[in-house]
N, C-alpha and C positions, 0 to 999 in steps of 0.2 A: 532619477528613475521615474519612471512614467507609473502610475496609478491605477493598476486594472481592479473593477468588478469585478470579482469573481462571485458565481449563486452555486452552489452545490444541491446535487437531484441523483437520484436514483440511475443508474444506469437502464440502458432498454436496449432492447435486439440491434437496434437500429444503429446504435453508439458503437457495435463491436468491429468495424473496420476503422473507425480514429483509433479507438482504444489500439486496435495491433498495428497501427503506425508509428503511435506514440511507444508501446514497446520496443518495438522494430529501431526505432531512432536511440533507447536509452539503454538496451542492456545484448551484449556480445552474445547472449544465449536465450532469445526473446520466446515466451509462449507462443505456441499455438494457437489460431483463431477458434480452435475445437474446446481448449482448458478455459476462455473465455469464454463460451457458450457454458461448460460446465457450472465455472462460481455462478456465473447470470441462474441458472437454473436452483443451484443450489442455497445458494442464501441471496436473494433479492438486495434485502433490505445492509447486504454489507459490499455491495457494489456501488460505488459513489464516484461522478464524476464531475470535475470542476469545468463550469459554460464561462464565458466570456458574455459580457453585454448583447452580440451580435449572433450568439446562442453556440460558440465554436467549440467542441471540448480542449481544453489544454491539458488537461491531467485526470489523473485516476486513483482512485485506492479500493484495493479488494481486501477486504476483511473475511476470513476463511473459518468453519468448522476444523480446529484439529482433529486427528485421531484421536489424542489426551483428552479426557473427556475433561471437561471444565475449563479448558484450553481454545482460544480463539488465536487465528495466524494472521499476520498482516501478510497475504500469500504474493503482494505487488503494489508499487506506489511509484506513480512515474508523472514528470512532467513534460510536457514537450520541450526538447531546448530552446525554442522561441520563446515559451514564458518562464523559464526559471531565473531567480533572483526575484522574483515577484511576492513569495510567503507563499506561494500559493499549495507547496510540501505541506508548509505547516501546517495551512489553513485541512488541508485532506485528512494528515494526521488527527490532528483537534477532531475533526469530525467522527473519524472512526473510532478513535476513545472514547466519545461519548455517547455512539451506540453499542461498546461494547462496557460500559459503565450502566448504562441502562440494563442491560443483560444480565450484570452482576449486581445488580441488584435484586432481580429475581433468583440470584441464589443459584443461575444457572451457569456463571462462568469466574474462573478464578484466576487465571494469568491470561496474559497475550505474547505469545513470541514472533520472533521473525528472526532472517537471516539476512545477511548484508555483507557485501563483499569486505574482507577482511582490508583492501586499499580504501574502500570507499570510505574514507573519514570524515567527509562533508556528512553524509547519510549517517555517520556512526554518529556524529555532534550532535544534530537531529534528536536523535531518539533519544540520546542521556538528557536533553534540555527537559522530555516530558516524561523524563523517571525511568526510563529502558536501563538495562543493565548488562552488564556480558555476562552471559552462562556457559559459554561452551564453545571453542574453536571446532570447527568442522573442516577436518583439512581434504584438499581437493575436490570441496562442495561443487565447483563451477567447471572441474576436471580440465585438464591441460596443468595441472598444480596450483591451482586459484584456490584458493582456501576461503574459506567465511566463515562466521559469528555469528552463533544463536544469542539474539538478547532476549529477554524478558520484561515485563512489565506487571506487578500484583496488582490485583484489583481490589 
C-alpha cells in the first residue's frame, strides 16, 4: 500500500464541487450542493477536508449542530474511492473528535451521534474502534427499506 500525506484544513466555498463529487461517488442518496453550502455557512470550523500533497481533496467530514442541544452530528464522512484503504476515515474522524472535545470542554457539548447505513459494517467498525455505540435502529432511514443506526459517542 502506497503512503499518502494527507494535511487536513478547513473546508472553503471553493472545495464544494470535490466535496459533491466525492459524495456523488460514495452514497446512493448523495446531498445536495445547497446542504453543503448550508454546514459551510453554518459551523465553519466543523467542515474539514483531507489535501493530498499536490493540494487534491480526497475526503471530508462534516461535523454538525444538533437540534439536541449539547448534541453535535457527524452530519457526513466520505472518502473518494481512489483513496480509501488509506486511514484517511480515520484520520477525518480523529480530527472531528477533537474539535468536538474541545467543545466539551467548554461545557458546551455532551455527546455526538451519527447514522450509518445498518449494511455499512466497515463504517460501523469504524466508529466502535473510537468508542461510538448503537443507540437506535432507525428503520427505512435511506427509504426504499434501507434501515440505519444512530450511534452515539459521550464526551
Amino acid at each position: 500500500m502506497v503512503t499518502l500525506e494527507i494535511q487536513l484544513r478547513n473546508c472553503n466555498e471553493q472545495d464544494l464541487r470535490r466535496i459533491t463529487e466525492i459524495e456523488d461517488l460514495s452514497f446512493d442518496d448523495p446531498y445536495p450542493y445547497r446542504l453543503f453550502v448550508s454546514f459551510l455557512l453554518d459551523f465553519p470550523e466543523g467542515f474539514r477536508v483531507a489535501v493530498t500533497e499536490d493540494k487534491l481533496i480526497v475526503g471530508y467530514c462534516i461535523l454538525s449542530y444538533s437540534a439536541k442541544p449539547g448534541t453535535l452530528m457527524i452530519s457526513s464522512i466520505a472518502v473518494h474511492p481512489d483513496f480509501r484503504q488509506h486511514g484517511i476515515g480515520r484520520i477525518l474522524l480523529a480530527d472531528s473528535l477533537k474539535i468536538a472535545k474541545e467543545l466539551a470542554a467548554l461545557n458546551q457539548i455532551k455527546k455526538i451521534i451519527l447514522q450509518v447505513a445498518l449494511k455499512n459494517t466497515p463504517a460501523q467498525s469504524l466508529y466502535r474502534e473510537f468508542g461510538f455505540q448503537y443507540s437506535r435502529k432507525l428503520p427505512d432511514y435511506y427509504g426504499d427499506g434501507r434501515d440505519a443506526m444512530q450511534m452515539e459517542l459521550m464526551l
